[in-house]
TORMAR-528362 format. One record per residue (C-alpha): x, y, z; residue in three letters. Coordinates in steps of 0.2 Angstrom, whole numbers, plus 5000, padded with zeros to 4 digits. Each point is the difference from the previous one (the first is absolute). Example, Ala and Ser with C-alpha at 12.3 -4.5 7.8 and 13.67 -1.06 7.14 Angstrom:
node u: 5062&v: 4978&w: 5039&resn: ALA .
node u: 5006&v: 5017&w: 4997&resn: SER .
END
This chain:
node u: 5122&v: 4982&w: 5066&resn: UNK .
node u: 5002&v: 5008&w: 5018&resn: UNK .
node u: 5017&v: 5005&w: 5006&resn: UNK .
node u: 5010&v: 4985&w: 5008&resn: UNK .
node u: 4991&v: 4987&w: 4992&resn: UNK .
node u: 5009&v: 4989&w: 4984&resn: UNK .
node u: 4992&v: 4991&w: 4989&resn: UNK .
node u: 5003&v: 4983&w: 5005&resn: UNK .
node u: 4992&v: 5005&w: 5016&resn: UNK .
node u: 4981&v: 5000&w: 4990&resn: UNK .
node u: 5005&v: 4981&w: 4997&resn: UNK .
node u: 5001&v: 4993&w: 5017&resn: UNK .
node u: 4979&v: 5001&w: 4999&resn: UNK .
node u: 5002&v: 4985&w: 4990&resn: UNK .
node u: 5015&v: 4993&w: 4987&resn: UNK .
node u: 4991&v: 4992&w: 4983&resn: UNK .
node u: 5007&v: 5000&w: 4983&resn: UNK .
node u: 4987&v: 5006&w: 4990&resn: UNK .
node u: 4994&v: 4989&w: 4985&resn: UNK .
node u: 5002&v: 5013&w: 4984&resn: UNK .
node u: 4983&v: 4997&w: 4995&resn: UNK .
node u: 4997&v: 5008&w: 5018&resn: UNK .
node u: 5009&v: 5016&w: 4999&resn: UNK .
node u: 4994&v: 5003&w: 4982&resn: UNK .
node u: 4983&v: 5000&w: 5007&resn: UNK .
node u: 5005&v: 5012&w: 5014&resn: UNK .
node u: 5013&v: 5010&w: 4990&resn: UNK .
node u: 4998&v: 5000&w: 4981&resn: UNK .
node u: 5016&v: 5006&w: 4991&resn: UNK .
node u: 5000&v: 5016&w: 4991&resn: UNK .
node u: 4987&v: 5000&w: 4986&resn: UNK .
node u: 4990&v: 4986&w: 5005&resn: UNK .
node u: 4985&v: 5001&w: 5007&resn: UNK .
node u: 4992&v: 4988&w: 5010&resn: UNK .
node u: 4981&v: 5003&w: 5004&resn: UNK .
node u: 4995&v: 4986&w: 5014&resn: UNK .
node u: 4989&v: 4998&w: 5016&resn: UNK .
node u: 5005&v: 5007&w: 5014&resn: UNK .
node u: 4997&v: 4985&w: 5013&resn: UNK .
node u: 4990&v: 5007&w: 5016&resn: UNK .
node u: 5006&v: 4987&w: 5014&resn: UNK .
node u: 4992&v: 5009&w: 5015&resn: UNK .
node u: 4997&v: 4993&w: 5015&resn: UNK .
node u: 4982&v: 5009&w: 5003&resn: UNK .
node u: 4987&v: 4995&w: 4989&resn: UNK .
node u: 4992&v: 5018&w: 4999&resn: UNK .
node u: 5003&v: 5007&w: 4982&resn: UNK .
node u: 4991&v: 5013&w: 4989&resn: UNK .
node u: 4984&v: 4994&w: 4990&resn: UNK .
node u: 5000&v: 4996&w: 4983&resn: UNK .
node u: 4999&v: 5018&w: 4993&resn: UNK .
node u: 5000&v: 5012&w: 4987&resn: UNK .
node u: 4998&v: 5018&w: 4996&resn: UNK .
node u: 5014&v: 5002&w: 5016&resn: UNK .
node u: 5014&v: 5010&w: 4998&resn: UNK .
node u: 5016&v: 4996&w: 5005&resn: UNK .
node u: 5017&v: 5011&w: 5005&resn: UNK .
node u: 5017&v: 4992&w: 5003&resn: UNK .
node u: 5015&v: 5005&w: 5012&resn: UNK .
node u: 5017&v: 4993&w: 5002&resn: UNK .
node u: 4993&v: 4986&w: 5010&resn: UNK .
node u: 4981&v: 5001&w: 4999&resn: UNK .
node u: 4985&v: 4999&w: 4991&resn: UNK .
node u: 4984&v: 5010&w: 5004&resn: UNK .
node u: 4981&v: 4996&w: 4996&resn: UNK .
node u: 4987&v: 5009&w: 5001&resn: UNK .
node u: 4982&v: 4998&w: 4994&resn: UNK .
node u: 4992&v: 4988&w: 4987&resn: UNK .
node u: 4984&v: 4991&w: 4995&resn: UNK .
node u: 4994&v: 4982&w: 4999&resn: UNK .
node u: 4983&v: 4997&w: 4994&resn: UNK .
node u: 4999&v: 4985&w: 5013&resn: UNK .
node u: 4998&v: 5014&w: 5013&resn: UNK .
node u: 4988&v: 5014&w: 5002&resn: UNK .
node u: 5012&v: 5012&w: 5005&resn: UNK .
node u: 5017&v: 5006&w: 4994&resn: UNK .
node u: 5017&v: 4996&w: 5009&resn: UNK .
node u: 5000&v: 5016&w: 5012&resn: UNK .
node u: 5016&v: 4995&w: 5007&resn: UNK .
node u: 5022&v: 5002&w: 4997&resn: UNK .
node u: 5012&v: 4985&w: 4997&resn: UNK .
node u: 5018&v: 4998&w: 5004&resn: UNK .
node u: 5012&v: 4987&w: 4994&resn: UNK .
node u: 5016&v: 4998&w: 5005&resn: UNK .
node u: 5012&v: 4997&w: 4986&resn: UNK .
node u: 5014&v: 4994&w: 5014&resn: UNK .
node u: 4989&v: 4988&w: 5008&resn: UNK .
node u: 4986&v: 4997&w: 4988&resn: UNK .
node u: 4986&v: 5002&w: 5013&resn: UNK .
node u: 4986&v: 5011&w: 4997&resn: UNK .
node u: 4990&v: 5011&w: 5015&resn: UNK .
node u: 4984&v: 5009&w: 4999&resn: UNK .
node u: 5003&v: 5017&w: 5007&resn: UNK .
node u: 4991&v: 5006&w: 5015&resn: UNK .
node u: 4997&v: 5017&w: 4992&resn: UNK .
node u: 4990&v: 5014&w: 5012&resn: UNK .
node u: 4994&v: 5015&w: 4992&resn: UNK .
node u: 4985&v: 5004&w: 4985&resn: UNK .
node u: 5005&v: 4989&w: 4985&resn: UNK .
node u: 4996&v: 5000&w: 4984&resn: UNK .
node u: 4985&v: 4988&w: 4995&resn: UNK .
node u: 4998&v: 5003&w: 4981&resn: UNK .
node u: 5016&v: 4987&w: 4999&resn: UNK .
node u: 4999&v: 4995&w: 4982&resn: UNK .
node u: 5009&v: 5008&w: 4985&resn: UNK .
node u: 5008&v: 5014&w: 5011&resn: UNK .
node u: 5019&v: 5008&w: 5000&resn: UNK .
node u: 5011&v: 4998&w: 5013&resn: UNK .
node u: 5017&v: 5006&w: 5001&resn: UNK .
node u: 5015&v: 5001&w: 5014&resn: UNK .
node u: 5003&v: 5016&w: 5005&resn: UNK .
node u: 5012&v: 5000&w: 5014&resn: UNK .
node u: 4995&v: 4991&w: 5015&resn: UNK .
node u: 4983&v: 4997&w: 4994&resn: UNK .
node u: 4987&v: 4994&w: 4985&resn: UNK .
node u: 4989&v: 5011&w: 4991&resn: UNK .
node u: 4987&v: 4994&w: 4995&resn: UNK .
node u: 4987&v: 5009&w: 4986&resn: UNK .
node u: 4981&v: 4998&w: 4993&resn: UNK .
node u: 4998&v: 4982&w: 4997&resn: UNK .
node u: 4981&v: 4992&w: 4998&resn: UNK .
node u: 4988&v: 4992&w: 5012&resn: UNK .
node u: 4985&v: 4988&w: 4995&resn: UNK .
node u: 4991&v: 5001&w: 4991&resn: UNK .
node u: 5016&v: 5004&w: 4987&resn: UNK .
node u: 4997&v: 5015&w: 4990&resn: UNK .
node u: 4985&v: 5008&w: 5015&resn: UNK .
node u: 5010&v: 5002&w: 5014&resn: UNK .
node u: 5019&v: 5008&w: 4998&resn: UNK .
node u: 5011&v: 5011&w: 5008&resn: UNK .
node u: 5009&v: 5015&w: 5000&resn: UNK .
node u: 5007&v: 5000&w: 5016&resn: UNK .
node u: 5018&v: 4999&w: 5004&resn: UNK .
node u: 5007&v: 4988&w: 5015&resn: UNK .
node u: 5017&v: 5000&w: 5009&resn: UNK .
node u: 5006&v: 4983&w: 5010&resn: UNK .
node u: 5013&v: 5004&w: 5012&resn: UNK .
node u: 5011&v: 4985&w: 4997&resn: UNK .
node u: 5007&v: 5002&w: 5017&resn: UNK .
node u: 4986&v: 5005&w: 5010&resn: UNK .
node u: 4992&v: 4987&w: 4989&resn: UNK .
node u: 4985&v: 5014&w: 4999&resn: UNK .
node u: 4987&v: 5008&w: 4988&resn: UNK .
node u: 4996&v: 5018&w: 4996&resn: UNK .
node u: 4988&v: 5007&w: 4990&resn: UNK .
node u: 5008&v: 5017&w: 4993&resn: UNK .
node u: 4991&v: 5013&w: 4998&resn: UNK .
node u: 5003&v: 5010&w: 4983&resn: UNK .
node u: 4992&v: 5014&w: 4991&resn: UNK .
node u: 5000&v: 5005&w: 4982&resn: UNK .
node u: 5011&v: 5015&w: 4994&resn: UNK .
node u: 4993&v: 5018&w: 5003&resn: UNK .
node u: 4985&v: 4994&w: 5008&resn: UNK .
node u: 4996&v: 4993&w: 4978&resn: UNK .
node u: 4991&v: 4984&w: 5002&resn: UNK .
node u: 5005&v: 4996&w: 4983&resn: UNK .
node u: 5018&v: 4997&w: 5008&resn: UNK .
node u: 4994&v: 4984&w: 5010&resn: UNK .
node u: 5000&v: 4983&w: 4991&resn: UNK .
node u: 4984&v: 4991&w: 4998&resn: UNK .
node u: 4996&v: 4985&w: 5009&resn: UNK .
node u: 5009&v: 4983&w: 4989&resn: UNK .
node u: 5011&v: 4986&w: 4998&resn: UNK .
node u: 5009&v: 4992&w: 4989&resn: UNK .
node u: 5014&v: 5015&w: 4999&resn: UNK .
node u: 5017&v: 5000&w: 5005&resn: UNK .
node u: 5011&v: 5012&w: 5011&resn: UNK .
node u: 5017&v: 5006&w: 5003&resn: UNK .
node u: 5007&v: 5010&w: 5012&resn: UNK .
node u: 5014&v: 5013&w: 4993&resn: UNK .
node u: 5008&v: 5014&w: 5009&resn: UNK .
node u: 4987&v: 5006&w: 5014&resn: UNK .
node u: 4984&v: 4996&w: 4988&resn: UNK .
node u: 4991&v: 4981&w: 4998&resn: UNK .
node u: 4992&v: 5001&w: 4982&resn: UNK .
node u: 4985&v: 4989&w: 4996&resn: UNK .
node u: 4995&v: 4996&w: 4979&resn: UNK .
node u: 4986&v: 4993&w: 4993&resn: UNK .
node u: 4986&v: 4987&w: 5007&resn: UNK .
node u: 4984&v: 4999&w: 4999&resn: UNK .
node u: 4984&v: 5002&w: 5013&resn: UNK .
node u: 4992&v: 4984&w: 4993&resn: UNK .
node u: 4991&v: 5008&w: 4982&resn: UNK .
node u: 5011&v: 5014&w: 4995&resn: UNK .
node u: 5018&v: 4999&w: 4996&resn: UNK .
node u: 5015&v: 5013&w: 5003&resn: UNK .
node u: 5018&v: 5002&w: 4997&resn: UNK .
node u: 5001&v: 5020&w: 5009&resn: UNK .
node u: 5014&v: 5003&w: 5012&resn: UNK .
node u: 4998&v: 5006&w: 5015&resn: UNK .
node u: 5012&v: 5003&w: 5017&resn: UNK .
node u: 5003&v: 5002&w: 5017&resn: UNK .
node u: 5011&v: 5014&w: 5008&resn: UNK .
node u: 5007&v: 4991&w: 5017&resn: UNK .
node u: 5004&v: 5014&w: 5010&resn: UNK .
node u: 4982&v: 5011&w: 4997&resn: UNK .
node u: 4990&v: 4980&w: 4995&resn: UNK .
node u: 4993&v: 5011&w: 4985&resn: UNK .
node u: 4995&v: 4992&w: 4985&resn: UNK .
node u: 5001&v: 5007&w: 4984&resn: UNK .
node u: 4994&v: 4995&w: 4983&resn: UNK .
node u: 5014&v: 5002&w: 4987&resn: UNK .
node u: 4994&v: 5005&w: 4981&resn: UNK .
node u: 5010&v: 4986&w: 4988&resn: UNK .
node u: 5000&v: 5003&w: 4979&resn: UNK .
node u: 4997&v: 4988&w: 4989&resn: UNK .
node u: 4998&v: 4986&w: 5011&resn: UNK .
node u: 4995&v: 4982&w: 4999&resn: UNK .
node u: 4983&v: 4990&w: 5000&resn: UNK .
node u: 4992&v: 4998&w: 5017&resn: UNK .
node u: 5002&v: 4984&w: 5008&resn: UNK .
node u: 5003&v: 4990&w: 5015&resn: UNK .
node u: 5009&v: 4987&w: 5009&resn: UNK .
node u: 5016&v: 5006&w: 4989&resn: UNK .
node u: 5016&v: 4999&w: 5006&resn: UNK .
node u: 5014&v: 5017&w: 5001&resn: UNK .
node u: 5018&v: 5000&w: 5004&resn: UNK .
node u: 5009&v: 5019&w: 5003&resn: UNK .
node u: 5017&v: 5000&w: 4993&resn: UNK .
node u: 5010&v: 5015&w: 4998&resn: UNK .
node u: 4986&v: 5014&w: 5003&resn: UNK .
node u: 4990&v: 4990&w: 4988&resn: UNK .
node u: 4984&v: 4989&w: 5002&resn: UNK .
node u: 4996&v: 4986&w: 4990&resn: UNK .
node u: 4984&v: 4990&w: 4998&resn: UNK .
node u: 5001&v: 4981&w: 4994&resn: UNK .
node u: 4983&v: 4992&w: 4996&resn: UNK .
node u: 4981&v: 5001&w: 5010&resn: UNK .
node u: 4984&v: 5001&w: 4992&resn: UNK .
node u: 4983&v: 5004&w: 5003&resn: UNK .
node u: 4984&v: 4986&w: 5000&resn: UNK .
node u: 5000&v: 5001&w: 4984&resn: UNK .
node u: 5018&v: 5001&w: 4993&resn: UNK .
node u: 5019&v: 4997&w: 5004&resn: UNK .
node u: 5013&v: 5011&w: 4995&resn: UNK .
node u: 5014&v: 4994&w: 4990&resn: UNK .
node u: 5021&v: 4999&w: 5006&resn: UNK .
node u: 5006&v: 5005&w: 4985&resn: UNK .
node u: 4996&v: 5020&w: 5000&resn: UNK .
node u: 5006&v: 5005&w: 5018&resn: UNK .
node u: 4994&v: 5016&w: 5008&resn: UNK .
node u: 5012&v: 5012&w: 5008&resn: UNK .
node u: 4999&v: 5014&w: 5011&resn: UNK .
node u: 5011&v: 5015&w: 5002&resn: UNK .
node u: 4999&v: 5007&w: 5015&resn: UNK .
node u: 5009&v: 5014&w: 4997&resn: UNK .
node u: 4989&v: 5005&w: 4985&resn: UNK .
node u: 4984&v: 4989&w: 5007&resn: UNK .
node u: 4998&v: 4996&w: 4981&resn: UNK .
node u: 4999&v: 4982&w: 4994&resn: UNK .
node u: 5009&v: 4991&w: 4985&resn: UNK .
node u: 5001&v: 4983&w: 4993&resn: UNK .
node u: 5013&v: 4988&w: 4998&resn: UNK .
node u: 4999&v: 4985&w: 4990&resn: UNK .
node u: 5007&v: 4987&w: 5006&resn: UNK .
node u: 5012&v: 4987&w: 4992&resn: UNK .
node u: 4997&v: 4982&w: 4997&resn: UNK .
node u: 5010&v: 4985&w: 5010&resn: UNK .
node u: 5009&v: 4993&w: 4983&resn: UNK .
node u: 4995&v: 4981&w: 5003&resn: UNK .
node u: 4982&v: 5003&w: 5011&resn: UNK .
node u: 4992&v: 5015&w: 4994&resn: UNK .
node u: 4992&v: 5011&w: 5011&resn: UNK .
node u: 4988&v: 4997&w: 5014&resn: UNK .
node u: 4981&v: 5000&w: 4997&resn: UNK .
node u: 4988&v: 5016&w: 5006&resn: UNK .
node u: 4994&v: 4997&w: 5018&resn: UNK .
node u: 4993&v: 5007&w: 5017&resn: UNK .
node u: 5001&v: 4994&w: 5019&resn: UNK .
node u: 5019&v: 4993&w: 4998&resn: UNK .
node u: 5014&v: 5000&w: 5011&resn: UNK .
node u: 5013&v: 5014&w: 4997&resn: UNK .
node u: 5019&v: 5004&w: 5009&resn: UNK .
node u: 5012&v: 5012&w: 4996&resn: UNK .
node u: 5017&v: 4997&w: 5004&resn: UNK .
node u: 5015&v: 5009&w: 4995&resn: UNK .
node u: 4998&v: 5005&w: 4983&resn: UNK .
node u: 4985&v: 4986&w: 4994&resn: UNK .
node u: 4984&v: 4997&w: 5004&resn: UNK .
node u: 4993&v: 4982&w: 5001&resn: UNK .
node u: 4983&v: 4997&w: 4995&resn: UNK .
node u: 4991&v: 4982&w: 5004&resn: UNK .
node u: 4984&v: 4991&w: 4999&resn: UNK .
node u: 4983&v: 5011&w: 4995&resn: UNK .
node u: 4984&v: 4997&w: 4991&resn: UNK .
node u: 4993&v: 5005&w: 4984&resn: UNK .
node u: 4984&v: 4993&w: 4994&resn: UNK .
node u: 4997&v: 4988&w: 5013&resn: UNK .
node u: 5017&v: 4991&w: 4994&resn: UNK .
node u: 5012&v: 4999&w: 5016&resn: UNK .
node u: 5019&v: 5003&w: 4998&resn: UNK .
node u: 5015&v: 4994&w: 5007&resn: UNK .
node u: 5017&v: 5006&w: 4990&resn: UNK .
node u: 5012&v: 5014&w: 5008&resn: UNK .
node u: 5007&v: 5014&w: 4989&resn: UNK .
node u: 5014&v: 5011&w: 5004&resn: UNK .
node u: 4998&v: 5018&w: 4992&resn: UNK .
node u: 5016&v: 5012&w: 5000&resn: UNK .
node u: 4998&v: 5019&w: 5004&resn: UNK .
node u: 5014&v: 5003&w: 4992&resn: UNK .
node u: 4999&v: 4990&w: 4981&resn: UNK .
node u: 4980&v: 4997&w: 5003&resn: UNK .
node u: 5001&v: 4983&w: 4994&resn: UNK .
node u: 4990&v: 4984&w: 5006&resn: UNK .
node u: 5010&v: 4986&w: 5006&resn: UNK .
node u: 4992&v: 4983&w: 5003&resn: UNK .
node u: 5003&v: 4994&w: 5017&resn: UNK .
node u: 4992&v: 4983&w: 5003&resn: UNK .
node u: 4986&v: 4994&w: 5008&resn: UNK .
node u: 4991&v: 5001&w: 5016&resn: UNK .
node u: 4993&v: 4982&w: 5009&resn: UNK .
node u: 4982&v: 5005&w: 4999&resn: UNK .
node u: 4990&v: 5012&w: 4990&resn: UNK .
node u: 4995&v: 5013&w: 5009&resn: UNK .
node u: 4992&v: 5018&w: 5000&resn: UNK .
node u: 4994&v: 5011&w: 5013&resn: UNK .
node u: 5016&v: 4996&w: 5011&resn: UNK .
node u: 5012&v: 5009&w: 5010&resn: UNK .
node u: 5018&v: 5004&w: 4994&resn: UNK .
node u: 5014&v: 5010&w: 5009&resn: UNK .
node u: 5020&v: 4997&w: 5000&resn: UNK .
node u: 5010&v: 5004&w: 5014&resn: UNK .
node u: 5018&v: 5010&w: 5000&resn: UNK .
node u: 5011&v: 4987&w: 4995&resn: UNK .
node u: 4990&v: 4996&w: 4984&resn: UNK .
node u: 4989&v: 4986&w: 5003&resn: UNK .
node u: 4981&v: 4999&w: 4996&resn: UNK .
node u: 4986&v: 4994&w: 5010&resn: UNK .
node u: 4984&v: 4993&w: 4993&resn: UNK .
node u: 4985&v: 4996&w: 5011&resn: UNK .
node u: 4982&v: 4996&w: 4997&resn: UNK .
node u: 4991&v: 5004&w: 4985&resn: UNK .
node u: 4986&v: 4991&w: 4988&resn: UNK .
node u: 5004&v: 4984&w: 4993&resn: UNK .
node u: 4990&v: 4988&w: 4988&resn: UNK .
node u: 4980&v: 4996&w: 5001&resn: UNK .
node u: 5001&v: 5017&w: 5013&resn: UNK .
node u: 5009&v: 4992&w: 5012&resn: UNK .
node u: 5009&v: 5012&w: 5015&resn: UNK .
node u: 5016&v: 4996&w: 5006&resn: UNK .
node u: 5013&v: 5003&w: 5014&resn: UNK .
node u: 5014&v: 4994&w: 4996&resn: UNK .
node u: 5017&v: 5011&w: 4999&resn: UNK .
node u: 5012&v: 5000&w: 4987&resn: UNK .
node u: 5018&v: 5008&w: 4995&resn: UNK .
node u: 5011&v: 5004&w: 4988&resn: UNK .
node u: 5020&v: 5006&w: 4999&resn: UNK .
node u: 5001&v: 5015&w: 4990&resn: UNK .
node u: 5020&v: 5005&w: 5004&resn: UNK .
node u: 5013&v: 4990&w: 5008&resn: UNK .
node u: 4998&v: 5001&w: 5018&resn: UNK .
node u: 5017&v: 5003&w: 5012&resn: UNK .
node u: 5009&v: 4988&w: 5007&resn: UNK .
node u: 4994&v: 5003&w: 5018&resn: UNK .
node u: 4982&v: 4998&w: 4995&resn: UNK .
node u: 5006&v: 4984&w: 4991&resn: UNK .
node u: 5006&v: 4993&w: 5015&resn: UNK .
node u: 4985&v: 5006&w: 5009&resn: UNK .
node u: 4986&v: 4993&w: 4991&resn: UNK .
node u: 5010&v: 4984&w: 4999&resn: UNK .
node u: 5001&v: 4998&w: 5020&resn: UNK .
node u: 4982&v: 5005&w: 5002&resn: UNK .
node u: 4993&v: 4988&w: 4987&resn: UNK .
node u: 5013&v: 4984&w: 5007&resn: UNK .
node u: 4995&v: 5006&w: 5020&resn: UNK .
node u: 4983&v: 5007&w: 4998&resn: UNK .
node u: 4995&v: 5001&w: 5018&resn: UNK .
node u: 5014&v: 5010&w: 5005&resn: UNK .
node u: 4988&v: 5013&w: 5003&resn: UNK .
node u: 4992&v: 4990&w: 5013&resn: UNK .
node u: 5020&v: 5004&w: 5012&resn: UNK .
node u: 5002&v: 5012&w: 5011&resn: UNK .
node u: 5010&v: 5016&w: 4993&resn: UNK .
node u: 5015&v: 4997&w: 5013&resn: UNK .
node u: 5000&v: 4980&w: 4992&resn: UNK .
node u: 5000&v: 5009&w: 4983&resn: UNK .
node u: 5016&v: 5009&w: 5005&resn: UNK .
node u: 5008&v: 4987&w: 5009&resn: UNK .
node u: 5001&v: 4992&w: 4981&resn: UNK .
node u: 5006&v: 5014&w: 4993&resn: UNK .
node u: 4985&v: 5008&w: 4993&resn: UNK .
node u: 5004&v: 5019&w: 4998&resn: UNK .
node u: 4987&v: 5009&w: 5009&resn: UNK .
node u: 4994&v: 5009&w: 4984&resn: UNK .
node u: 4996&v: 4981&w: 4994&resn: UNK .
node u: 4988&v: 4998&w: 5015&resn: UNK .
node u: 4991&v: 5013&w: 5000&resn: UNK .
node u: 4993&v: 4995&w: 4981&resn: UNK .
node u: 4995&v: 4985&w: 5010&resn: UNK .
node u: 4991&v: 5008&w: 5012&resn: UNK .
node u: 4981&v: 5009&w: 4998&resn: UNK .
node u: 5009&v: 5017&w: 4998&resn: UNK .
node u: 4992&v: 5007&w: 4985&resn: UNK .
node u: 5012&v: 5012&w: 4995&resn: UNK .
END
């Protein structure tokens, strides 16, 4: 809370005792988790498309969109989202710059200022991908191709075009595994040097089967590898891959089982956050059969915990949490093939106080945002409060 400002000077917006099914909804207590809609009450009627193959990436107070397929159109979804967690309003960006076209089952992470954005497939899927990399300047709101080369001039240090990989940017290197380039499936390991924007094609032992649309969270120097599959088969998320990257050799954990639920069936194109020391996996497909359970998986004990359920079953989603431990769901494959564009969240940690209070006076005076910044402060907004209200991406 800015300096000079008290708490009960947040409540002059608007003074209602909250009814307790309300603030359960908006706070759960510690321990519970409470999977829900997140209503969009926007004034504007412009909203993305029913969508899937997107990725999204989370920040303290938005959530970014890019790319995506939906078979109604001939054409993928060439184009970046934001949605303002604050004010629950959602803006196509007027992005400048080359952008990346082959938008569907590409990586993206934050790096900084910006989104990187890696390979990712065009149509038709499997015939036309990528193995370029893209920069959007959040605050320029700009695209850049960068140019890279491979190691030493060796050709065999640049990845081949893909998607359905994942990414992770560690130290001054981004680090790409697995995909496929629509018939032939990998799991090498390749990265990018950010200073020289040399790629270099790292030698692994003993590591898994290739695969795609997998999911990996880095912990602790080490890579692990839940799920994906290949047209033809869907790996298991009993037996988890890990990679040292100290030694670049993988092991194998296996992985205990949730005491009353088991453990969480094989699948590929499911959502995937890691959040402190767990990693919560949700929705997916196996064999044309769509889930819709949420696991937790702890680094630390590598047991399964089962979570709950999500409102729809869904695969080929969108999935990122933001700092404060919530995670966002949007898009995705539902029954009888049917895209989606809804938006969806779930508590994963107790959230401050402050954010409490704050999500409380947006959701009972949602078109605060619509105020001038000096009416804002003339409430007793604190300016830091404003400015998540604002367009301000960062």
């Amino acid at each position: 809370m800015a300096e000079g400002s008290s708490p009960m000077s947040l409540l002059k917006v608007q003074t209602i005792i909250p009814r307790q099914s309300d603030v359960s909804k908006m706070c759960p207590s510690a321990g519970r988790y409470c999977l829900q809609y997140l209503k969009i009450d926007c004034e504007n009627t412009d909203i993305p498309i029913e969508r899937s193959g997107h990725r999204i990436i989370v920040t303290a107070n938005h959530i970014f969109v890019i790319g995506g397929f939906n078979p109604t159109y001939s054409e993928l979804f060439n184009e970046v989202w934001s949605f303002n967690i604050s004010t629950n309003v959602w803006t196509k960006l007027k992005t400048t710059g080359p952008a990346p076209t082959q938008v569907a089952s590409h990586s993206m992470c934050l790096l900084g200022n910006s989104i990187i954005v890696f390979g990712g497939s065009g149509l038709p899927f499997g015939m036309n991908s990528s193995n370029d990399i893209y920069q959007l300047d959040l605050l320029k709101q700009e695209w850049q191709l960068i140019p890279c080369q491979p190691l030493n001039g060796d050709a065999a240090n640049f990845p081949s075009k893909r998607y359905g990989h994942t990414m992770h940017p560690i130290d001054n290197y981004i680090y790409i595994c697995g995909g496929t380039e629509g018939t032939i499936y990998m799991l090498d390991l390749y990265r990018l040097e950010l200073n020289t924007k040399s790629w270099e094609y790292i030698e692994c032992k003993n590591p898994p089967e290739p695969r795609y649309r997998h999911e990996t969270v880095v912990e602790s120097k080490k890579l692990y590898i839940f799920g994906g599959g290949t047209n033809f088969s869907v790996f298991d998320l009993i037996k988890i891959p890990v990679l040292d990257f100290d030694t670049f050799c993988w092991s194998y954990i296996t992985s205990s089982r949730d005491i009353k639920n088991g453990l969480p069936l094989d699948r590929k194109c499911h959502g995937c956050v890691h959040y402190k020391h767990y990693v919560y996996i949700c929705g997916g497909t196996k064999n044309k059969i769509i889930f819709k359970d949420v696991w937790r998986f702890s680094l630390k004990s590598h047991r399964w915990t089962y979570v709950g359920e999500m409102p729809k079953n869904l695969y080929f989603h969108g999935s990122a949490v933001s700092p404060n431990g919530c995670m966002y769901l949007f898009g995705g494959v539902t029954e009888n093939e049917q895209r989606v564009n809804t938006l969806f969240r779930m508590q994963l940690d107790v959230p401050s106080l402050q954010e409490m209070c704050w999500r409380y006076i947006c959701h009972y005076s949602s078109h605060l945002y619509l105020k001038k910044a000096s009416e804002l402060r003339e409430i007793g907004i604190p300016s830091h409060l404003i400015k998540r209200m604002t367009n301000c991406l960062l």
